[in-house]
N, C-alpha and C positions, 0 to 999 in steps of 0.2 A: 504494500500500500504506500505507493510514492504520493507526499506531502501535496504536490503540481497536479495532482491528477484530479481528476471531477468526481472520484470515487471517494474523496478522503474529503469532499462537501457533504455531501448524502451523508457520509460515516459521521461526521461532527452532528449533523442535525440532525439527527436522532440519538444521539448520544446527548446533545442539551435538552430534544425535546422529552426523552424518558427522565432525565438527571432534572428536570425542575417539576417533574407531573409525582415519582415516585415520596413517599414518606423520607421523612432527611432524616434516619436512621438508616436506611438502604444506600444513601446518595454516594458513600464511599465505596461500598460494595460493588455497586450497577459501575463506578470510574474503573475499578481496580481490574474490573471482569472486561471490560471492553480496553482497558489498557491490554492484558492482557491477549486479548482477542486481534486487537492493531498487532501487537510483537507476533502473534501465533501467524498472520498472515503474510509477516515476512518470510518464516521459517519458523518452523518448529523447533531445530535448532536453538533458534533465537529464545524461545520461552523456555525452555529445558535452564540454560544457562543463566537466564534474568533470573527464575526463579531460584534456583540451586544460588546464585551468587547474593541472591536478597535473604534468605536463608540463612546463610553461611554471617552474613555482616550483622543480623537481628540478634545471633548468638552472641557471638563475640561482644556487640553493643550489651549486650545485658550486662554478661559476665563481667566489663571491663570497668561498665556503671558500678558493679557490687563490688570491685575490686578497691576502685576508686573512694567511693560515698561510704564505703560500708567497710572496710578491712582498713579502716584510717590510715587514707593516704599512703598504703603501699606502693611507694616508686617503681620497686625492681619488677614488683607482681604486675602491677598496671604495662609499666611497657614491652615485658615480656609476652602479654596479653595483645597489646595494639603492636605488635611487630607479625605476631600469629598471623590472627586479624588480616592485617596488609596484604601478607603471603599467602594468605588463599583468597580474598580477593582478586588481588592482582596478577594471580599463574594464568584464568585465563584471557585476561590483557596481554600479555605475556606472551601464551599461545596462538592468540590472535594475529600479531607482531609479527612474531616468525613464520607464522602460517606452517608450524609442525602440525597442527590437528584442526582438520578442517570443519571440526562440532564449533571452534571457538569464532570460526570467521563469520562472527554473527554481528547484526544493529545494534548499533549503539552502546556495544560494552564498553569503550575507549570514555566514554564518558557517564554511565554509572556507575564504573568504575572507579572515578574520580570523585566523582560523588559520596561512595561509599568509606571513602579512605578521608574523606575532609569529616566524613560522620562520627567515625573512629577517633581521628584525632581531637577534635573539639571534646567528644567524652574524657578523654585520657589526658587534657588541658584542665577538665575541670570548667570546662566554657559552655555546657547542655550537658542535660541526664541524660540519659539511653528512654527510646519510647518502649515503651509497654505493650501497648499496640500493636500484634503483628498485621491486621488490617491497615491499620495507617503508614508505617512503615514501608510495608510492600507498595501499597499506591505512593509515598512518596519518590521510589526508587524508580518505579513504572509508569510513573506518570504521562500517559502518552502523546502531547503537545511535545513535552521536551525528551520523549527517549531515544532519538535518534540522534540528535547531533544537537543537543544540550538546549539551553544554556546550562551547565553545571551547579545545579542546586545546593545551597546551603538550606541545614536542617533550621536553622532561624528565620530563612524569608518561606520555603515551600510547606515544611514539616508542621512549621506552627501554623499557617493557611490553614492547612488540611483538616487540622484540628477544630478549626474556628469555623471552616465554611459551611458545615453541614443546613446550616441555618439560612444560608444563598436566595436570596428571593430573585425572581425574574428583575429585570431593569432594564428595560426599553433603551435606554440613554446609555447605559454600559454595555450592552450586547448590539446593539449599531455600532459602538465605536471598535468593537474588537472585530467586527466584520468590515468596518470599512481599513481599519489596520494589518486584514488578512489580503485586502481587495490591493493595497500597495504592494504587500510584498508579492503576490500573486507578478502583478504587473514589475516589479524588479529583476524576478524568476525567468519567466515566459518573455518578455516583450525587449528587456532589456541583455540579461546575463546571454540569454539561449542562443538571443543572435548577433552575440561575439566568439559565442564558443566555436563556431567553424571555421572561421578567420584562424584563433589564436592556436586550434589543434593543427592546421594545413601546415604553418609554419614553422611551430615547435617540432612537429613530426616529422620535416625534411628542410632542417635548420641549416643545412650546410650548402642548401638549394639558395637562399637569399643571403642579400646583403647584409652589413648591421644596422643600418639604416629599420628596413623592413623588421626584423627582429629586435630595435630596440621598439616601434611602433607596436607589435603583437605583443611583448610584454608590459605595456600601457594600457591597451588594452585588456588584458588579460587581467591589470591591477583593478582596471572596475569589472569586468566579468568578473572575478571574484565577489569583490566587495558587493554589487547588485546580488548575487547567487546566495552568498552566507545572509546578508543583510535582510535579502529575501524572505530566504529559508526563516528568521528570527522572527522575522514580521507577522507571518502567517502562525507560528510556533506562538506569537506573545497573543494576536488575537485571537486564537482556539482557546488559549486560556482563560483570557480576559472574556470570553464569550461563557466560560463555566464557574465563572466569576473566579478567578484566580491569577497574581500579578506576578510573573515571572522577570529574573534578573534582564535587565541591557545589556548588551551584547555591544552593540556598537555606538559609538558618541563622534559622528566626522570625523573618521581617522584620516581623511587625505588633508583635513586642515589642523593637522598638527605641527606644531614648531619644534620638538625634538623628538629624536627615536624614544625616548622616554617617556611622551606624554604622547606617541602614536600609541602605545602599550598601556596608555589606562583609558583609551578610548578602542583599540581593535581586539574582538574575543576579549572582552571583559571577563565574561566570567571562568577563562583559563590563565588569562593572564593574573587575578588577584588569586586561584587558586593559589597556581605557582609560586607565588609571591608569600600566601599564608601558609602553605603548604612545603615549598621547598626554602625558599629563601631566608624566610624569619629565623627557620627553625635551623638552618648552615649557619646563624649568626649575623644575616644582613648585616647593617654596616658598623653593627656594635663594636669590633673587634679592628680596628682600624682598614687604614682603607685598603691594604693589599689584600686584605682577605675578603670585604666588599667586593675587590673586582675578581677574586676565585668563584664566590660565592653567585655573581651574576651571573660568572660565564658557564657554573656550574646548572644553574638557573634553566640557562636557555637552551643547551646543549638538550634536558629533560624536553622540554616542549620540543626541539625536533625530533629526538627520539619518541615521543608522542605520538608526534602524527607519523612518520611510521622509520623502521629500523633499515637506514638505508643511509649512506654517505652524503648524498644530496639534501637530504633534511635536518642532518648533525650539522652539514656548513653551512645550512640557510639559521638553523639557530645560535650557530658560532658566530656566525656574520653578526645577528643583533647584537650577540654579548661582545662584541669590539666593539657595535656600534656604539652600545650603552657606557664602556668604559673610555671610550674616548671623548663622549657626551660627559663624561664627570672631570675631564681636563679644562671644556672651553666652555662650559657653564658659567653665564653671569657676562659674556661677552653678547654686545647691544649691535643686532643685525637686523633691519630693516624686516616686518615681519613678511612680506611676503617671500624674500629672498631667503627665510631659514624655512618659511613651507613647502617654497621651490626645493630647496636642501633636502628636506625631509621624504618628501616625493622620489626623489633620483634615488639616497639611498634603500627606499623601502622596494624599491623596481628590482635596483641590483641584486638586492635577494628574494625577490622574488623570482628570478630566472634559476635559483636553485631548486626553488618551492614545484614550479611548474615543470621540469624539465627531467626528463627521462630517468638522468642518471647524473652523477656528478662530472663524469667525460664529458659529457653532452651541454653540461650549463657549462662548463671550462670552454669550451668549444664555441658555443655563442657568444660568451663572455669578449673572447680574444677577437670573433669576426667582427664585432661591435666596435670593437679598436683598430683594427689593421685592416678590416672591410668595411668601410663606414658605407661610403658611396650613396650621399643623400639622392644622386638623381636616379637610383633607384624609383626612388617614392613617384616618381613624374612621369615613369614606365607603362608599360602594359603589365606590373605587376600582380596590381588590384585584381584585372579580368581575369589573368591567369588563373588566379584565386577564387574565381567565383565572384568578385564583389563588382557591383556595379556604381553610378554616383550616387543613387539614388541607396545604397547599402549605407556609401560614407557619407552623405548627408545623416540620413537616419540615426547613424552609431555616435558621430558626433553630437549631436542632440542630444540625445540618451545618454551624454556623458555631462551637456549643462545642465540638464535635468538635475543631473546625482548631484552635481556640485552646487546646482540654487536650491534644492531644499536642502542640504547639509547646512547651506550657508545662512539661510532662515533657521536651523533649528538651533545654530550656532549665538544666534540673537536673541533664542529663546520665544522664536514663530514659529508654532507646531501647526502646518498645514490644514491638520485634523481641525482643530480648533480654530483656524482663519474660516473654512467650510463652515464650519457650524455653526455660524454666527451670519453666513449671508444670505438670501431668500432663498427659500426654498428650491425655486424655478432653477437657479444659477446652480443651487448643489446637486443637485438632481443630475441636473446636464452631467457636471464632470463628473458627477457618480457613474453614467452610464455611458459616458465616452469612453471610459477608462474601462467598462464592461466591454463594448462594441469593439475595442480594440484588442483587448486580450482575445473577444472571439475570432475575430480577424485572423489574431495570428494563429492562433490553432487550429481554423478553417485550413489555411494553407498549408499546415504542417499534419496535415490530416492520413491518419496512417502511420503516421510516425509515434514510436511510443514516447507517453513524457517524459523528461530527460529527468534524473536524479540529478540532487544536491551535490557540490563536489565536494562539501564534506564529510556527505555520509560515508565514504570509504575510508574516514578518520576515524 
């Protein structure tokens, strides 16, 4: 059941229309069984493993609560408990990674898995008790808006929700806003990522066929094909929830107008990147210990997030890249650069590694890397490259558009003008229209793309 598909409408609207008609003693039940029901549809696989690993961490959360609260304040007992814990969660993360056993190459474990170990840790801080609940629990873990590709839940914003919502009343004004907030990332998805994706694959897939000109263009591209695709994916993920009455974390806050690689990191993948942060970094010592070990500690950081997203040379140096980037950000900090000119900065070097992020293999990004330099050859761009590629002007009009698009509403929500809220406020007549332009077009495009299956999230293979 892909997120993009028209089958995962139907599935939401009947899962709010039975989740507000049922007794709200059942309401967690009726989430946990149709969460359930979403994961079973992936794969069976997929529900073996969510559940055996939901299981597995409800245990340990107890035990490690009673170890904690109740065996006063046994240190060795507790961490020898939450190290357990870790290591069977995390084996088949682990398994998934190396793709040794192919039960673990299932949705979404890469990030209930994270989930689960920030659960652990907070008990074994002393920062939240363990639930009790293995009904609420399990739907926190399953929650099915965010089990595929996160946002990575903490047990203080989702757990305590879950707790509190049973009592959910209908809301006309909250269940429009999370359908018109599904209706954007829809249109980020479809209208905008989908049709950069065959530009940016033709290129990266025979990188050695174009200039670096052409190849530094398809990784520009590819920087918002991304961002429209996750940001999408988030959109539709925050309004399924907001529609079951329930507010999941940000994910993204205009990362392309950030001023340093440090503050593109509290705005991109929010909620992996403060994982990381509470989860790896604090606990290496961040910057308590002076600053050489500050910068181990980052590059210790980052290197985990490429190994994350997956166990492969090109993802270790795309998250090497930022841990230089970040420790070279703590030399020239506090130096006063004209802001667009450190945005402009910020852009080129999140590109550069994104050619690690994107690209086949680490041969392969060393490879673009260097024709980018010693094959520049802008009058490439002026060719019959475009047609070769399939693209017409009428393509590069469009794509460019779709890129001021992304960058005037980031730059309105950067002013703190949320779109939603400019609608909502103006006649009816007028919101209407761009309510169903924005339909008319999405159908448009999947008119034309008819036959063809909906494309997945690119970071559902994270």
């Amino acid at each position: 059941m892909i997120f993009s598909s028209a089958f995962f409408i139907v599935f939401l609207l009947l899962v709010m229309s039975v989740y507000y008609i049922v007794p709200t003693k059942l309401r967690h039940v009726w989430l946990l069984l149709t969460s359930y029901v979403f994961c079973f549809m992936y794969d069976v696989n997929a529900l073996i493993v969510l559940v055996g690993s939901t299981l597995v961490s409800y245990l340990f959360g107890l035990i490690l609560d009673r170890i904690k609260w109740e065996g006063k304040g046994n240190k060795a007992g507790s961490r020898i408990c939450f190290w357990l814990g870790v290591i069977c969660c995390i084996t088949p993360l682990l398994l998934a990674k190396t793709g040794k056993f192919s039960l673990f190459a299932v949705v979404g474990v890469s990030f209930y898995t994270l989930q689960e170990i920030g659960y652990l840790s907070d008990i074994c801080q002393g920062k939240s008790r363990a639930e009790k609940s293995l009904l609420i629990y399990a739907l926190f873990i399953a929650f099915f808006p965010k089990l595929v590709s996160g946002p990575i839940e903490r047990s203080g914003n989702l757990l305590k929700q879950i707790k509190e919502a049973s009592g959910t009343v209908f809301e006309y004004d909250r269940v429009k806003s999370g359908f018109i907030l599904m209706l954007w990332g829809y249109f980020q998805k479809s209208v905008i990522a989908d049709s950069f994706s065959g530009y940016v694959s033709k290129v990266y897939d025979q990188w050695e066929a174009y200039s670096g000109a052409v190849i530094i263009l398809a990784t520009v591209v590819f920087a918002f094909q991304l961002y429209a695709d996750f940001a999408g994916y988030t959109n539709i993920v925050l309004g399924a929830a907001q529609v079951l009455g329930y507010q999941l974390q940000e994910n993204f806050l205009q990362p392309y107008l950030a001023v340093s690689i440090r503050d593109f990191w509290r705005r991109w993948h929010i909620s992996l990147s403060t994982w990381l942060r509470d989860y790896i970094y604090i606990p290496l010592g961040g910057n308590r210990r002076g600053k050489l070990c500050k910068y181990i500690n980052l590059m210790i950081t980052f290197v985990v997030s490429g190994l994350w997203h997956g166990i492969s040379f090109n993802y270790v140096a795309w998250g090497m890249l930022h841990g230089v980037y970040q420790v070279i950000g703590e030399f020239v900090r506090g130096r006063k650069l004209p802001l667009l000119l450190r945005r402009a900065g910020v852009f080129v070097l999140v590109n550069i590694a994104w050619v690690f992020f994107r690209a086949g293999s680490l041969k392969a990004a060393m490879g673009m890397l260097l024709r980018c330099v010693f094959h520049f050859s802008p009058g490439a761009l002026a060719g019959d490259v475009f047609s070769s590629l399939g693209l017409g002007m009428i393509n590069i009009v469009f794509g460019g558009a779709c890129i001021v698009l992304l960058l005037l509403v980031d730059a309105l929500h950067e002013r703190q003008i949320h779109v939603r809220v400019l609608l909502a406020q103006r006649p009816i007549v007028l919101r209407w229209l761009c309510y169903m332009g924005m339909v008319l077009l999405l159908a448009f495009v999947e008119i034309r793309r008819c036959g063809i299956a909906a494309s997945n999230f690119i970071y559902s293979q994270f």
